[in-house]
N, C-alpha and C positions, 0 to 999 in steps of 0.2 A: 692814454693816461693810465698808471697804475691804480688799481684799487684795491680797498682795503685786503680785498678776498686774495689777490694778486701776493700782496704782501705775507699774509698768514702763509699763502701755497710756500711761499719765499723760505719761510722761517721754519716752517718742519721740514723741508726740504737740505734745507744745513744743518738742523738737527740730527736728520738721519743718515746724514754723509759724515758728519762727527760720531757717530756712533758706529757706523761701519768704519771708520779708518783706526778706532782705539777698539772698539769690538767690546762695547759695554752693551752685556747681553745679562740676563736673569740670573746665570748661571755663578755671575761676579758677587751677583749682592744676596750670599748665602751667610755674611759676618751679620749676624745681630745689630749692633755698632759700628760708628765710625769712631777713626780716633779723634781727640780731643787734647788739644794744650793742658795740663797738669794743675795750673793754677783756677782754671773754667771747673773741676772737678767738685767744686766746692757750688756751684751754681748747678750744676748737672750730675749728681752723684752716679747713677744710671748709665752715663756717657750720653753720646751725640746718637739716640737708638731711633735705627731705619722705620719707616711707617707713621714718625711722627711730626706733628708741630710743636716747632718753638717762636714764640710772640716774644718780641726786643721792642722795650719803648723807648727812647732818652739818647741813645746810642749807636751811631754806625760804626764808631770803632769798636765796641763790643759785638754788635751783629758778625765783622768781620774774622774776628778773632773766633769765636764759636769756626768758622770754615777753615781756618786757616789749614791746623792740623791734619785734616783728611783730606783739603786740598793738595799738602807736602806730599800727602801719602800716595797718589794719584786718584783721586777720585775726582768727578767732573763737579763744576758747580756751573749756574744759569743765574743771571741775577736779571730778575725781571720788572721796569717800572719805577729804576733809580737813573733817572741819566743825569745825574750829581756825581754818580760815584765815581771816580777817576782812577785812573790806573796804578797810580803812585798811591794814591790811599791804600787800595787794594793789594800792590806788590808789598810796601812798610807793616801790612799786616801779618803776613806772609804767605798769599795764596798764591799758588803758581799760573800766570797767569797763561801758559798754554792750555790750562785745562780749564779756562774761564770763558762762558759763552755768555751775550749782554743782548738784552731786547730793551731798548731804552724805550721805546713809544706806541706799547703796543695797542693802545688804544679802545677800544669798543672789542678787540679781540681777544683782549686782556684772558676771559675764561679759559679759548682753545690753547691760548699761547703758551698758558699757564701749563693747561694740563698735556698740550708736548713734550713743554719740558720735566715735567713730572716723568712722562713716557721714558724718557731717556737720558735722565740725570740723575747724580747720587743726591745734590745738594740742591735745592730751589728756593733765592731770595727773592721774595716778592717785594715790593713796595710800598709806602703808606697808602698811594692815593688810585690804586690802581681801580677799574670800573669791576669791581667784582660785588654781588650781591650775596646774603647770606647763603645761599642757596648754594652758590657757586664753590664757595668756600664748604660746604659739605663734599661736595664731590669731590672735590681736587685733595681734600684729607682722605678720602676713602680711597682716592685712586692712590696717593701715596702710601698707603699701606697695603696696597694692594701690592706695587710696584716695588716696594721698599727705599724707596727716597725719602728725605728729609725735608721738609717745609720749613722755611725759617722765614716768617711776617717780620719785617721793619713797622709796627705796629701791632694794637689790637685785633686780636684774634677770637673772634667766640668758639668754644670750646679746646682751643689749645691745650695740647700735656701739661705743658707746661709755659707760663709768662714770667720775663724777667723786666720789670720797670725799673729804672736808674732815676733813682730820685735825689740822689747828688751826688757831689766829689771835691776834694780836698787837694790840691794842690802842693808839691812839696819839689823842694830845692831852692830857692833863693834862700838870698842869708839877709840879710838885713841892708838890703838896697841892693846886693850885687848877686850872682852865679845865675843860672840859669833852670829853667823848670824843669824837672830830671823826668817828672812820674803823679801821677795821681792814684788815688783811693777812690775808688767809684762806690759808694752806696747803693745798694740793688737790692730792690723787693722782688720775692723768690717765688709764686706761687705756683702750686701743681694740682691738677686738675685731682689726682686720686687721694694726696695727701689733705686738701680741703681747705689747709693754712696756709699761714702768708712768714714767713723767716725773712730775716734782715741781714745781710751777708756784704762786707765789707771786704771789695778787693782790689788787691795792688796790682795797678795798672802802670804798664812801660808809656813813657810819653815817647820815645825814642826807638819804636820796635824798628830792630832792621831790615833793611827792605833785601828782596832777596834775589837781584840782580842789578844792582846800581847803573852797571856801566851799561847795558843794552836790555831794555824790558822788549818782549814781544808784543804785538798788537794785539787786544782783544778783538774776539769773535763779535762782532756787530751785527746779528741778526737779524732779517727783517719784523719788520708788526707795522700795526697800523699808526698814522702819523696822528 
């Protein structure tokens, strides 16, 4: 019978055969930055900068859109502790999904799993509910800037660069009984750890982003962790 340890050996084990077959080594993540969709610029003045955390509350299709961009560009992302998140959501966002690895259950491993993929990813989304303790979440930001990966919590985060909470949105396209919902205005509270305040930033969201291979998506990287 497999056990948990079984499974982890599992999961850095494809980690690090993804990493030798694209040859993401240190030498790659000398850009400050990754890139970043143009309309998010207004949420991230700074860009999407390596070594930190970004904390999303309210939102997975904002979580995903923050990746999208640097995913186009080829950088790898890990999304660890969402097994909601579906491939279609992710592809209509536009992240490329060859370069997507998924740990949906990693369980009581959640720390090492985490900080694997930190090892050897540009991008790492964590989950809401994933077993991690404060403590945990220190190191995994240290290791990230150590690494220069990106942390991006689908939740709160204590000490994040930066937290973006979506505390509403507005709806827009129908006419009066009839057309169809085009787009939303997502409401987002802005806050940055160095700036100290909180900005209200109101933005126009695609309901209809296009996905970025209709006719044949590849299969995500389904990694092991613990069940």
């Amino acid at each position: 019978m497999e056990t948990a340890e079984d499974r982890l050996a599992r999961a850095r084990a494809a980690l690090e055969g993804v990493q030798r077959r694209v040859g993401t080594t240190r030498d790659r993540w000398s850009a400050p930055t990754l890139p970043l969709a143009a309309m998010l610029d207004q949420l991230l003045p700074e860009g999407l900068r390596r070594g930190r955390v970004v904390a999303v509350e309210g939102s997975t299709a904002l979580l995903l859109s923050l990746v999208a961009a640097a995913s186009a560009a080829g950088s790898w992302t890990a999304v660890v502790g969402m097994p909601s998140l579906g491939v279609v959501a992710a592809a209509r966002r536009g992240l490329d999904l060859d370069r997507l690895a998924s740990v949906p259950h990693p369980g009581a491993q959640a720390p090492a799993v985490a900080g694997a993929c930190v090892d050897g990813m540009d991008v790492v989304v964590l989950g809401p509910r994933l077993a991690l303790s404060d403590a945990d979440r220190r190191r995994l930001a240290s290791r990230a800037r150590e690494r220069g990966a990106v942390i991006l919590s689908a939740g709160p985060w204590p000490g994040a660069h930066v937290s973006l909470a979506v505390t509403g949105s507005r709806w827009h396209g129908l006419g009066a009984g009839d057309g169809r919902l085009r787009g939303r205005d997502l409401m987002v509270e802005v806050r940055g750890r160095q700036s100290g305040g909180t900005r209200l930033v109101t933005l126009p969201f695609d309901a209809d982003a296009p996905a970025r291979r209709p006719a044949q998506m590849p299969a995500v990287r389904v990694l092991g962790g613990a069940a």
